[in-house]
C-alpha positions, 0 to 999 in steps of 0.5 A, spaced: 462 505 524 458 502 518 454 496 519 458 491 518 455 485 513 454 478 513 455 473 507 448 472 504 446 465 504 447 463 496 452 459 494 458 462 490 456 457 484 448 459 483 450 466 484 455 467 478 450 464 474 446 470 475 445 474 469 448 480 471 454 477 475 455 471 469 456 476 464 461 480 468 465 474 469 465 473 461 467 481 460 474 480 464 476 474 459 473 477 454 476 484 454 484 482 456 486 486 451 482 492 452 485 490 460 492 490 458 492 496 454 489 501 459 494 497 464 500 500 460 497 506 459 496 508 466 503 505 468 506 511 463 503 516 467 508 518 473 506 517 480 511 517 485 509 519 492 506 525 493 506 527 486 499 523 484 495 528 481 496 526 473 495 520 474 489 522 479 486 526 474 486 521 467 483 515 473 478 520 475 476 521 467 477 514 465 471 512 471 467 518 468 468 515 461 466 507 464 460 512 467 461 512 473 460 518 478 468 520 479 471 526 483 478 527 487 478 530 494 482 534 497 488 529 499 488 527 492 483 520 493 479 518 486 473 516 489 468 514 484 461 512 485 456 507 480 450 514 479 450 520 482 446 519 489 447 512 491 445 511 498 450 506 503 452 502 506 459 501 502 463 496 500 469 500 498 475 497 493 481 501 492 488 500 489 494 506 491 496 510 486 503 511 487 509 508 485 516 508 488 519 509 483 516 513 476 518 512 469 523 517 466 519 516 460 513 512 457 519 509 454 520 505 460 514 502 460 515 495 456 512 489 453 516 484 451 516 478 446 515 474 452 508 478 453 511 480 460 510 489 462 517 492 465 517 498 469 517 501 475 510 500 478 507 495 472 505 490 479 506 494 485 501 498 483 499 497 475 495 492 477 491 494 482 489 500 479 488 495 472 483 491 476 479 498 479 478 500 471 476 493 468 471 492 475 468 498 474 467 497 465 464 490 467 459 493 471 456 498 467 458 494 461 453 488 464 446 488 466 445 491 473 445 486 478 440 484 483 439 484 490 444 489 492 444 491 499 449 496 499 454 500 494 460 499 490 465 505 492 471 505 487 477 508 490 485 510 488 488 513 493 494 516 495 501 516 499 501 508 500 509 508 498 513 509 504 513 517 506 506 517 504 505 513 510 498 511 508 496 518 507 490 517 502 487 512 507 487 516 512 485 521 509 478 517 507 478 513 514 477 521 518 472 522 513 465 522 513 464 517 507 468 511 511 463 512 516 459 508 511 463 504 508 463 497 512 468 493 509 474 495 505 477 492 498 484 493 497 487 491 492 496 491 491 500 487 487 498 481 483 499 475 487 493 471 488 496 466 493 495 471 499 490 474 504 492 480 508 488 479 514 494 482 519 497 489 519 504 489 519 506 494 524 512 500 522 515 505 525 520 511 521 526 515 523 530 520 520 536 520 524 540 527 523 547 528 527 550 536 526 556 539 528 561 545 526 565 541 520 571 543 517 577 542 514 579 535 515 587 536 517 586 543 520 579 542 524 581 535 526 578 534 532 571 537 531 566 533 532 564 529 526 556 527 524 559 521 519 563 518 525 557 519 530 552 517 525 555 511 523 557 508 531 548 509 531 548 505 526 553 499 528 550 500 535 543 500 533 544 494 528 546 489 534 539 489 537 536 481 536 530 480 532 530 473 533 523 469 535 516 471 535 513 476 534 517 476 527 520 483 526 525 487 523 530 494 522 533 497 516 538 503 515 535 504 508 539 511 507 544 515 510 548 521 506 552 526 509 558 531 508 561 535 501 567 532 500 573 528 502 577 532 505 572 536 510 569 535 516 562 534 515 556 539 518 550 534 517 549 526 516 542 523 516 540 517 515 533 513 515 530 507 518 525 502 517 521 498 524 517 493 523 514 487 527 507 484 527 507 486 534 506 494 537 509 492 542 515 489 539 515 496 535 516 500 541 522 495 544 525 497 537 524 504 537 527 504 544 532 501 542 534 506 536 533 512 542 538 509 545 543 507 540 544 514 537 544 517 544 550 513 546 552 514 539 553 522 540 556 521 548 562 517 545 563 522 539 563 527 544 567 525 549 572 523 543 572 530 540 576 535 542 573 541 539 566 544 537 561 537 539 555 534 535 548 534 536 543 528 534 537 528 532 531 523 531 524 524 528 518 521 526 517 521 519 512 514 518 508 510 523 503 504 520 500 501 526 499 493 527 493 491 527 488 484 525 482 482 522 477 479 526 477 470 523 468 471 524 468 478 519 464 477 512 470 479 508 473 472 509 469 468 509 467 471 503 473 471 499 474 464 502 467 461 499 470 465 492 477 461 493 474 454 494 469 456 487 475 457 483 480 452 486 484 458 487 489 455 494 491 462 499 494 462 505 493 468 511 499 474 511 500 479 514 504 485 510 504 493 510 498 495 506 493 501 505 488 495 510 492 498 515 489 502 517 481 501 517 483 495 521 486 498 526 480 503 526 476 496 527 473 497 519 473 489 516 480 490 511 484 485 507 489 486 502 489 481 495 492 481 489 489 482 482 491 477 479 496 475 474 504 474 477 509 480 478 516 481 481 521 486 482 517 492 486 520 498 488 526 497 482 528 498 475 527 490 473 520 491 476 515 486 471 508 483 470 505 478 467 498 478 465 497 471 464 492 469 468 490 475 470 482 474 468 482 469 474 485 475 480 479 479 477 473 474 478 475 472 485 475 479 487 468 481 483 465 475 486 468 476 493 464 484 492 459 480 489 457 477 495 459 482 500 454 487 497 448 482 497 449 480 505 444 482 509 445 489 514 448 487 521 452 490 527 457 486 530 
């Protein structure tokens, strides 16, 4: 693994005052316009879950045109670099390039009387993404800064969004890149009032139960998936989750059968296992097994006829996970904080950071400033107002990260 890096010991106030950083900091507030301009444009192109590559391609030529060194890798990744050869180590800042849901048109992104964006994706992950374009301009628009003891890395990644179950990262943190990268910066959503230093633990399940289907009067009888299914469900949603560690199940979706008046083949549904503990997910986990054998003996044991066959697959896994309190990372971003008066608190929430954190990487997910509500719906918003304070926190907290002297832990 990269060495790690340690703060270096210059308070946040002196170095903000140099040239190169100073004139970055003016560059955020300077170009709002241009910041919120590019935020919408990007928003228009669609990205949902493994359907990035239009948005990948106009990322990757936008860092091109900021003058940055800008490839896509073979899980469809934006990786970006300041010149063409630049040694490490790195500190990488990466935003997810997927949305859960995609515009229908670009007419679906708007902005109101109010100066609010609306649309799917404007927050979760417009702004990050908006965040990595004006960091990059700012760096190549201002004077090269000084004392630099490693490198920015810009990176959009893909399959954040459920499914995608983390796939971008995982993809960069197997390659040989992330054997240079000491510390990650994820970006994901707009809130500056949070520190993800704890990865939420998940675990998904497409639940299937077939069986013969038929006519509803003629074939009665025959086992059902939709009974057998929704006894797997009612059985499994009597699990407590009560108490520490905080945990939590959701049957997001469930289908099945062609009609009223027949006996379904195939019913599916799909569940959500979360826990800040792994070992509580594994209990829950159990549990659903359990639940949907149980389930399939009782249909069985009621029909008459042909029976049903339950299955449960994995379709997603996010592992928990925790930032070491000692890291350079947050002591960082909490020397920036107390800088520009912004009060957080620690979290933990499912994010890209998963990952280089359970792979022992230094990781934290933050907001980019600005405020957003409504993720993962139609009525999604972002409100820009303010956003200039969520990029300098996280130009100041890079800025520190890339003068600290080399160190392994």
């Amino acid at each position: 693994m990269a060495a790690n890096l340690v703060p270096a010991a210059i308070p946040v106030a002196d170095m903000a005052q140099q040239r190169g950083v100073r004139e970055c900091l003016q560059w955020f507030t300077r170009e709002k316009q241009w910041i919120n301009e590019i935020h919408l444009e990007l928003c228009r192109i669609a990205a949902p879950t493994f359907l990035e590559q239009a948005r990948a391609e106009w990322m990757a030529a936008q860092l091109r045109s900021s003058g940055w060194k800008s490839q896509i890798d073979r899980a469809g990744n934006v990786v970006a670099f300041p010149a063409e050869k630049v040694p490490g180590p790195y500190i990488a800042v990466t935003a997810h390039l997927d949305t859960v849901l995609a515009p229908r048109s670009t007419d679906d992104i708007t902005v109101g009387p109010d100066g609010y964006f609306r649309g799917p994706g404007v927050s979760d992950n417009g702004s990050g993404l908006a965040a990595l374009l004006a960091i990059a301009r700012a760096i190549k628009s201002s004077p090269e800064m000084e004392d630099l003891q490693a490198a920015p890395v810009l990176i959009g990644n893909v399959g954040e969004e459920g499914e995608g179950n983390l796939t971008g990262m995982r993809w960069l943190c197997k390659s040989e890149l992330a054997r240079e990268i000491a510390t990650f910066l994820v970006l994901d959503g707009a809130s500056t009032e949070h520190i993800t230093t704890r990865a939420l633990g998940s675990r998904r399940f497409e639940v299937t139960v077939t069986g013969p289907g038929g006519h509803s009067w003629s074939d009665y009888g025959v086992g059902n998936p939709v009974h057998a299914l929704s006894r797997a469900v009612a059985l499994f949603s009597e699990a407590r989750v009560n108490g520490s560690p905080r945990s939590s199940f959701n049957v997001g979706l469930i289908d099945g059968g062609t009609s009223v008046n027949s006996i379904p083949s195939l019913a599916r549904a799909k569940v959500d296992i979360r826990s800040e503990s792994n070992e509580k997910v594994e209990e829950l986990v159990g549990l659903l097994s359990a639940a949907v054998e149980r389930a399939q003996e009782q249909e069985n044991q009621r029909a008459t006829g042909g029976k049903v066959v339950a299955k449960v697959k994995e379709i997603g896994a996010r592992p928990a996970a925790e930032l070491d309190e000692r890291a350079a990372v947050l002591g960082c971003i909490r020397a920036v904080d107390a800088h520009l008066g912004i009060r957080s608190r620690l979290d933990c929430s499912s994010t890209d950071a998963n990952i280089p954190l359970s792979l022992g990487i230094p990781a934290i997910s933050i907001g980019s400033g600005g405020h957003g509500g409504g993720a993962h719906t139609t009525k999604e918003w972002y409100n820009p107002e303010g956003r200039d304070l969520g990029l300098k926190r996280i130009f100041l907290t890079l800025s520190l990260l890339l003068r600290g002297p080399r160190t392994r832990e």
